[in-house]
Structures are given as C-alpha cells and as structure tokens.
N, C-alpha and C positions, 0 to 999 in steps of 0.2 A: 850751573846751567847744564842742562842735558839733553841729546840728542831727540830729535823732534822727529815722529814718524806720521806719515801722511800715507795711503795708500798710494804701491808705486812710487815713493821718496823717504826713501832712508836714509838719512846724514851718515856721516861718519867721522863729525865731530860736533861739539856742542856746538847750538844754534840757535839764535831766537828764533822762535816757532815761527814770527810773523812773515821770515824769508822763504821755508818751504809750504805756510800755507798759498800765500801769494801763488795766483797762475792766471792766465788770459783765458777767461770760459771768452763765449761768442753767442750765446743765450741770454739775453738781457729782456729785465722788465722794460716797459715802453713807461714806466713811474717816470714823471721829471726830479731832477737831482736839485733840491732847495738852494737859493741862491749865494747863502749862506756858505753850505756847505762846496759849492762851487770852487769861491772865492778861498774856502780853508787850502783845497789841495795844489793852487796853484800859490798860495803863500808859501807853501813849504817849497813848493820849485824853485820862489825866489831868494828863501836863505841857501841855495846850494853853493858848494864850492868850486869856483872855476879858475884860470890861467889868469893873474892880474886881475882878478877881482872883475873881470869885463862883464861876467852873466851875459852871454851872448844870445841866448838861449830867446825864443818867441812865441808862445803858443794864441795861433788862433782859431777859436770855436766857436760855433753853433750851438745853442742849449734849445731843447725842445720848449715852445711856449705858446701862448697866444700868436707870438708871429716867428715861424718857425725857417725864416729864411735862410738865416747865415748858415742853420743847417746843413738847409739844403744843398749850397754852395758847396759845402763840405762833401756832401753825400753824392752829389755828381764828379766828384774828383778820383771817389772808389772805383777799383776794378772790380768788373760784374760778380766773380768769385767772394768780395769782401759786400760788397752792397747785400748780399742774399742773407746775411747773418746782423750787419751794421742796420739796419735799415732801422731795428727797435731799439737800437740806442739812443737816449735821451742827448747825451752829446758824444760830437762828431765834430774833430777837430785837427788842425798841421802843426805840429812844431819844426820852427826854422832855427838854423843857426846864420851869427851874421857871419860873416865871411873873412872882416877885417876888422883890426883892434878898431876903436872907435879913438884915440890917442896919436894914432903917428897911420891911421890906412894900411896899413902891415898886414899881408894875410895872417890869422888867426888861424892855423891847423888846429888846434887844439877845442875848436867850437862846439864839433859834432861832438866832439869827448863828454865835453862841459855840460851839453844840451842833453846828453844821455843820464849823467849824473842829475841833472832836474827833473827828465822824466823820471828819473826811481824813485828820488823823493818826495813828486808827486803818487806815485803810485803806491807807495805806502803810507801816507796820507790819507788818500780816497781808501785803500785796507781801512785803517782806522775809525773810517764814518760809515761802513757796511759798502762800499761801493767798491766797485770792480773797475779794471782799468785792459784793454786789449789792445798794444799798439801794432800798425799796420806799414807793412812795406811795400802791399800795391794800391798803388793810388798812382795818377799822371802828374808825375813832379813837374812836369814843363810845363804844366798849365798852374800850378798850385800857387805860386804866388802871384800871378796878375788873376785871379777868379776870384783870389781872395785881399787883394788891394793892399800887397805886400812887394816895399820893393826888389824886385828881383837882382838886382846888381848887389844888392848891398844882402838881402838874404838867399842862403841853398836851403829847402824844404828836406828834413828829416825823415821823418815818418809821419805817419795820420795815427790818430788815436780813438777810442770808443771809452768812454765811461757813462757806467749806469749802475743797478744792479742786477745783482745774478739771478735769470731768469731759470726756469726748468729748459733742460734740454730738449724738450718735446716741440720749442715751438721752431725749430734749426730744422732745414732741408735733411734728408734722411739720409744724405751721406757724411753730413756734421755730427751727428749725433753720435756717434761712433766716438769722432776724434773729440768730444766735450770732456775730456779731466785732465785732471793733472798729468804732465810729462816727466820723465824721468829727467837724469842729469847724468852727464860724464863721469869715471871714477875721479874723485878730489884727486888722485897724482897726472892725471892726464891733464889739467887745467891749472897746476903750481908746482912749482919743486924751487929744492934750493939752488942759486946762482952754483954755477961748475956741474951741475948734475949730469947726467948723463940725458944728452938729445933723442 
C-alpha cells in the first residue's frame, strides 16, 4: 500500500486512498438517491461495532420523492447557515443515540461513540455507490426528536446529515464556494503517539 495524495492531503503513512478521498462537499445534485442504494449505506451502519453489541445508533430521514415530507421535517430542523447549501440534497436526515443500554436502563456513554462509528460506515458506503455524505452540527436538537416522532427520553440527536451526489460548486452561495474542497488534517504525531510519550 502507498501513500495517497489528494490536493491539499498528504498522508504520511500508507492509506487506503478511500479515507483521504472521502470529504463533506456541500454542493449536491438535487438527483434522488435510488432506493436501493439507500438501503445499502444504512446496512453497513448496521454491521457496525458497538459497546455490547447494543447498536444504539438511529438514523432518521427524509429521501426526496413524490412525497417529500419527512424531508421537509428534516430541513426545517437546519440552521439558516446549513439550510442555504442542504436544501439540494436529496436526503436529509438525524442520527440519535439511545441513551441507555436497552438490558438493565444503565446510561450508555458509550452511544455517541458507537453512533459515530455507524456514521463512518455509512459514509464510506455511500463513497462506494458515487454518493457523498455531509454531516451537520447545526440543526435545533431540542426540537429534533419530537418533529420527528422520536422518543426523546430514551433518544439524544447526534448530528444531521445530507447525502446526495456531488454537485458543481457553482450552485453554493458565493461565500461557500470558496470553502468547497477538501480540508487538510493535523500532523499524524499531533493526533497519536506512544503511551509514556511526552504530553
């Protein structure tokens, strides 16, 4: 294996290419995403590895269609900043974690972890069928699970998310277009060293 070069992303150890091509554009075609292929990337969220096997992990969307409600639902939970780029995403959706083991009611810290590990799996999935994945950190969580008929006690809303595919940058407000490529990364010693290294 050999190091994978992307403009603006230089490894600096071997890598499967498919982690530095992987990035969140925000220009997406308004194409619906076949239902098929839907259904692939949230499979792979469900073989993910979690804390006891619990898969805590919830995702729910809106897919653009004849009836494009759930959506909607989705797309009024953005903040005005994310709606201006999400609006031509084909889907538009929350992932929850639950809160507590589903076995003895025991908070589950370990959810969001788990729920993060599904979204990657997911998103390199949707990589593998040409589709793009952008997940989002403003949206109004307080409202995210009763809008969308999730219960709130028992789920905390993650993130929101956009999968489509990648559109031209041309069609993003003119101060998006700027930020549309790939981002850089930390040097690899700033984000792992050996146990005892130095702080």
């Amino acid at each position: 294996m050999e190091t994978t070069s992307v403009p603006g992303r230089d490894t600096e150890a071997a890598v499967d290419p498919r982690f530095v091509q992987r990035w969140s554009p925000r220009a997406f075609e308004e194409r619906p995403v076949p239902a098929a292929d839907l259904a692939s990337v949230f499979e792979a969220a469900r073989w993910s590895p979690s804390c006891f096997n619990e898969q805590p992990w919830l995702f729910v969307y809106g897919a653009a269609s004849d009836d494009d409600a759930g959506r909607a639902l989705v797309f009024d939970l953005l903040v005005e900043g994310n709606q201006a780029w999400a609006k031509r995403a084909p889907v538009l959706g929350i992932v929850f974690a639950r809160r507590a083991f589903s076995g003895n009611d025991k908070p589950n810290r370990w959810a969001g972890f788990d729920s993060g590990l599904a979204s990657m799996a997911l998103t390199l999935q949707a990589q593998e069928l040409g589709l793009s994945v952008h997940f989002m950190g403003g949206f109004d969580a307080g409202r995210a699970a009763e809008a969308l008929g999730v219960d709130g006690d028992a789920y905390e809303p993650v993130a929101a998310f956009a999968i489509g595919y990648q559109g031209d940058k041309s069609v993003l407000p003119a101060e998006l277009q700027e930020r549309e490529k790939p981002s850089g990364r930390k040097p690899l010693a700033e984000i792992a060293r050996p146990a005892g290294g130095q702080r």
